[in-house]
N, C-alpha and C positions, 0 to 999 in steps of 0.2 A: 254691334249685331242688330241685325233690323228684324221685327217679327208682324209678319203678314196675316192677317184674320180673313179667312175666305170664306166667302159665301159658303152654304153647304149647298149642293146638288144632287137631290133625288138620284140615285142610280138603281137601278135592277139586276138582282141578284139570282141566277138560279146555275144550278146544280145541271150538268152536260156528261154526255160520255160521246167517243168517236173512236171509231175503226182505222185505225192505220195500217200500211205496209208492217208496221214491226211492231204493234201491236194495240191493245186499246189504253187510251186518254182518257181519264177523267179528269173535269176540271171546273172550278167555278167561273161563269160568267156573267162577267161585271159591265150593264150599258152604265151609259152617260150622254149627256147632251152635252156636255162641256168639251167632251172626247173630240178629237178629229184622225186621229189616228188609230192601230189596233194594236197591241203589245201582250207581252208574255210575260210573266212571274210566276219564279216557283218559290213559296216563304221557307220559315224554318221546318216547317213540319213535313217538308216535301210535296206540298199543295199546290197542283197548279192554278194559276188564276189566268185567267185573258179577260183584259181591259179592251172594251170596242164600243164608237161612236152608237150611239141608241138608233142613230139610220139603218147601220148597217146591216145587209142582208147577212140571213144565217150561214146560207150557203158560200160566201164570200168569207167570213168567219172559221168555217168548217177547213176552207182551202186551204187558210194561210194557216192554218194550225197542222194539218198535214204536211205542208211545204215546212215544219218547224219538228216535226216528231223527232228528228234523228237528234237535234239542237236538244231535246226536253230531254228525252232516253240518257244522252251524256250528260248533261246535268244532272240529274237524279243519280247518275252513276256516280259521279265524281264526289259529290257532296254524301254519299256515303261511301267513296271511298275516304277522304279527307277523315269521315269523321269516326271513320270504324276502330275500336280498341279489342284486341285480344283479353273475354273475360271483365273481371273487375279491377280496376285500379287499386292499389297497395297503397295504403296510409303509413308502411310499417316505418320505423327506424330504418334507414338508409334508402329508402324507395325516393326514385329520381322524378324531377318535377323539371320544366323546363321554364326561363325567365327571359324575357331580352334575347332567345336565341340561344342561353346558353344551360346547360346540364347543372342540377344542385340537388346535391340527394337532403333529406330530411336526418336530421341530428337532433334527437330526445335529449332534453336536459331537464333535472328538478330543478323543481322552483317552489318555490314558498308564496307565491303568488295564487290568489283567489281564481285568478284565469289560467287560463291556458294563452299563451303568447308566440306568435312568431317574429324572426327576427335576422336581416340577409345576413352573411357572411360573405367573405371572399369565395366559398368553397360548398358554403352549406344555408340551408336553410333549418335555421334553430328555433325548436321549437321547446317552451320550456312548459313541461310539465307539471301541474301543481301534486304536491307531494297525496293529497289523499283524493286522489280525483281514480277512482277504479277501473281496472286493468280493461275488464270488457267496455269501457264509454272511453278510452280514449283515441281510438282509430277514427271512429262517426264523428268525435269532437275534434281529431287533427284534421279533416275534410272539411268540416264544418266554418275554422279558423282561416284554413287556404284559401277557402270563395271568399271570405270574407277579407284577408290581407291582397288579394289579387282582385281581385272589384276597385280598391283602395287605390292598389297602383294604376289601375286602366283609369279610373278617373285625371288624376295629374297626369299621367306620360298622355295619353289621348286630347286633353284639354290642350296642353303644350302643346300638341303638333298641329290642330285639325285648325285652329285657328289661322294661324301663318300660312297654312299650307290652301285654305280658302280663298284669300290674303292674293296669294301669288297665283293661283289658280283664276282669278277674278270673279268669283260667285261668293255667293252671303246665303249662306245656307237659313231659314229661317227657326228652325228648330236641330238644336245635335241629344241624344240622348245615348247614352251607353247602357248594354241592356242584356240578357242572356236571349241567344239566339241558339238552337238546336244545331241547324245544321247550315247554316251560315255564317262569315264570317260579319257581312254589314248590310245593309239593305237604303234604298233611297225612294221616296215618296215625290216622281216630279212634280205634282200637282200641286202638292203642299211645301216642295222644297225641305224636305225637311231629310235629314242623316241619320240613321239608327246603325253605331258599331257594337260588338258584339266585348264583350270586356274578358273574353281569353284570348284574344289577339294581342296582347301584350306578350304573353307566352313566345311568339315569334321574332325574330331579329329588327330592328331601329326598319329598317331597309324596307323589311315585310310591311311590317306596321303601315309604315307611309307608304308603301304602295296601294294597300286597303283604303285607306283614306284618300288618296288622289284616284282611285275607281271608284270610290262612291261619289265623291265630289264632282267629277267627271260625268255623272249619271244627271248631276243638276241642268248640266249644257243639255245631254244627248240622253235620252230616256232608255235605249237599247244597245245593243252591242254591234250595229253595223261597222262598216268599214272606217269610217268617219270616227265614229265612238274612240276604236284602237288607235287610229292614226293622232289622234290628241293624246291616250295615254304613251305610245311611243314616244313623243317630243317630250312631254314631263320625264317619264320614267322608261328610260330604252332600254333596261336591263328587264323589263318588269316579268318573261317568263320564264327568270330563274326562280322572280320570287313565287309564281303559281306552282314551278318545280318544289320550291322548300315548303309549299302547304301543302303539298300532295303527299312528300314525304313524311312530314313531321306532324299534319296535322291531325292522326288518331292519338298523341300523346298530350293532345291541346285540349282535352277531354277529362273533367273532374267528376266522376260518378263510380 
């Protein structure tokens, strides 16, 4: 793995809002001299950002951000559809957690152990209770143990794949880091090269997973989502919008709060 040191570049920051057909835009923008083109990001928290050359006119800025409202609106939509949960999520004994794609409810067992411990099964996920740990702190501490056994697994199963899968893609990502992302599943920095995945995408099937990762990897060639963008992730991944169907479905249960 090769790690690139960049120069840093002065950019300019300030805070916009704009009138659309469907309605108003707020967004931060980002100049740059390094820039040569203008681009769109919305982060986890739902932020829009537009990246645009330090030349460019405002008004030329303005346009192509209007030519883009319908593209931000569904975005914004989708990412909280993805990410919406009915209520609060159940810690209880038999409350369903989803792994790899697949359903495993939570199975309370004592334990004579100082911690609190989880542990897969074929069917469940076991979590052994220590014998004097009090009835009111054990839900906050079985939530507590989940992030922290599922952080564990996205580290290996994402290591294992993102690698090979760079490998076969032909890009050398310069930085990967796995990370809690709000309302995205991964994010890619072209400038810096670098890969940020979200470590409850393991939650999703082998299939998913790697599709997330060969679209952000994909982001290192092609910074945006034009035509060009898809047409590279269809030859890798031709199945890939069943798997945006199975995070649309699945992914408000991909959610530990």
């Amino acid at each position: 793995m090769t790690y690139r040191f960049l120069n840093k570049t002065p950019r300019e920051i300030t805070s916009r809002e704009i009138t659309t057909p469907l309605g108003e835009i707020s967004y931060l923008l980002i100049r740059s001299a390094r820039r040569f083109t203008i681009a769109i990001e919305i982060d986890q928290d739902l932020k829009v950002k537009v990246f645009a050359p330090k030349s460019l006119r405002e008004k030329e800025i303005a346009d192509f951000i209007r030519q883009k409202a319908r593209w931000i609106f569904d975005k914004i939509k989708g990412f909280e559809k993805r990410f919406f949960t009915r209520g609060k999520r159940s810690y209880r004994n038999g409350a369903e957690f989803l792994f790899l794609g697949e359903r495993y409810s939570l199975r309370y067992a004592p334990s004579d152990g100082k911690r609190l411990k989880i542990s897969l099964t074929d069917k469940y996920l076991e979590v052994g209770i220590p014998f004097d740990m009090p009835a009111h702190a054990v839900e906050p501490s079985v939530q507590k143990a989940l992030i922290v056994w599922y952080r564990k697994q996205a580290k290996e199963i994402l290591a294992g794949r993102i690698f090979p899968l760079a490998r076969f893609l032909g890009v050398d990502p310069s930085k990967v880091t796995v990370r809690s992302q709000k309302k995205i599943w991964g994010s890619c920095h072209y400038h810096s090269q670098s890969v940020h995945l979200n470590w409850k995408m393991v939650m999703a099937p082998q299939a998913v997973i790697d599709y997330i990762i060969i679209h952000e990897l994909t982001h290192l060639k092609v910074p945006n989502h034009s035509k060009r963008f898809w047409q590279k992730i269809k030859k890798v991944c031709p199945d890939y919008s069943s798997c945006e169907s199975w995070l649309d479905r699945y992914g408000g249960l991909m959610v530990l709060s």
